[in-house]
N, C-alpha and C positions, 0 to 999 in steps of 0.2 A: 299451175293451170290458171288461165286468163277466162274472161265472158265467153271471148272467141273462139277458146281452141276446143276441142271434140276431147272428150275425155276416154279412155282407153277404157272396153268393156267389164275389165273389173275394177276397177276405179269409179268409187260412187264419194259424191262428194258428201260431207259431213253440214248439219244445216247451217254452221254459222260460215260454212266456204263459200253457200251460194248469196251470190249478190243481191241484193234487196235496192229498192227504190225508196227512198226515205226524205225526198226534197221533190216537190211541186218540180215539174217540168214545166218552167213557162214558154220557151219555145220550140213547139215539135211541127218538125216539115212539114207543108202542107202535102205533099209527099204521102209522109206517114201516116197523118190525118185518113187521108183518101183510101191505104191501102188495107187500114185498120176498119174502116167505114165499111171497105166491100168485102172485108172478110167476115165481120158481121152480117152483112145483107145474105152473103152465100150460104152463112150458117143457118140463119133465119128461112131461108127457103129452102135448106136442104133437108131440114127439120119438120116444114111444112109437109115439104115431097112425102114423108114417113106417115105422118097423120093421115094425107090422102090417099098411100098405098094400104094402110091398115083398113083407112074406113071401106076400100074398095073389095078388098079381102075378104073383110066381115062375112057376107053368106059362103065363101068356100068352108072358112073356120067354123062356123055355126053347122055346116055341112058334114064335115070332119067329125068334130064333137058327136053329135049325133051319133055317126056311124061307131063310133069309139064307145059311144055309150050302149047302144044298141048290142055290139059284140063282146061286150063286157058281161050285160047281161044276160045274153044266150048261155057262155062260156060260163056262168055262176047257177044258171037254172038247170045244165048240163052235171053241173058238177054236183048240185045238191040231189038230181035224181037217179044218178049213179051214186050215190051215198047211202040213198035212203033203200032203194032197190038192192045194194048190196046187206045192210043190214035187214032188211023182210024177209029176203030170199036168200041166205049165207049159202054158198058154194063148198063143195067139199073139196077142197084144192090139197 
């Protein structure tokens, strides 16, 4: 198997198969330069996008929680006074 070629799905290469870069590139395409540049800058803003859908989220999530907490504790103060009432009051079942 070469850099290029696609390796068959169960074919995992072993670490010393894959190629490493071990010599300074001193001349890389401006080309590559440029395509490396915008794939950073996409990452950098794609990344951003996230932080400003999260911060925008915030009161739905805050929202959410809430209501999760709220029926948590119903369902807990439920369950303790059906506990307690059963033990007061034993039924002859």
């Amino acid at each position: 198997m070469n850099a290029i070629s696609k390796p068959s799905p169960e074919y995992r290469p072993l670490p010393d198969e894959i190629p490493t870069l071990t010599d300074a590139v001193e001349d890389v395409p401006p080309s590559l330069v440029c395509a490396l540049d915008a794939q950073a800058a996409e990452k950098q803003a794609f990344m951003a996008l996230s932080a400003d859908l999260l911060q925008q989220l915030r009161p739905e999530f805050e929202r959410l929680a809430a209501g999760l907490v709220h029926r948590t504790l119903e369902s807990a103060w439920q369950h303790k006074v059906n506990a307690s009432s059963k033990t007061q009051f034993p039924t002859s079942d």
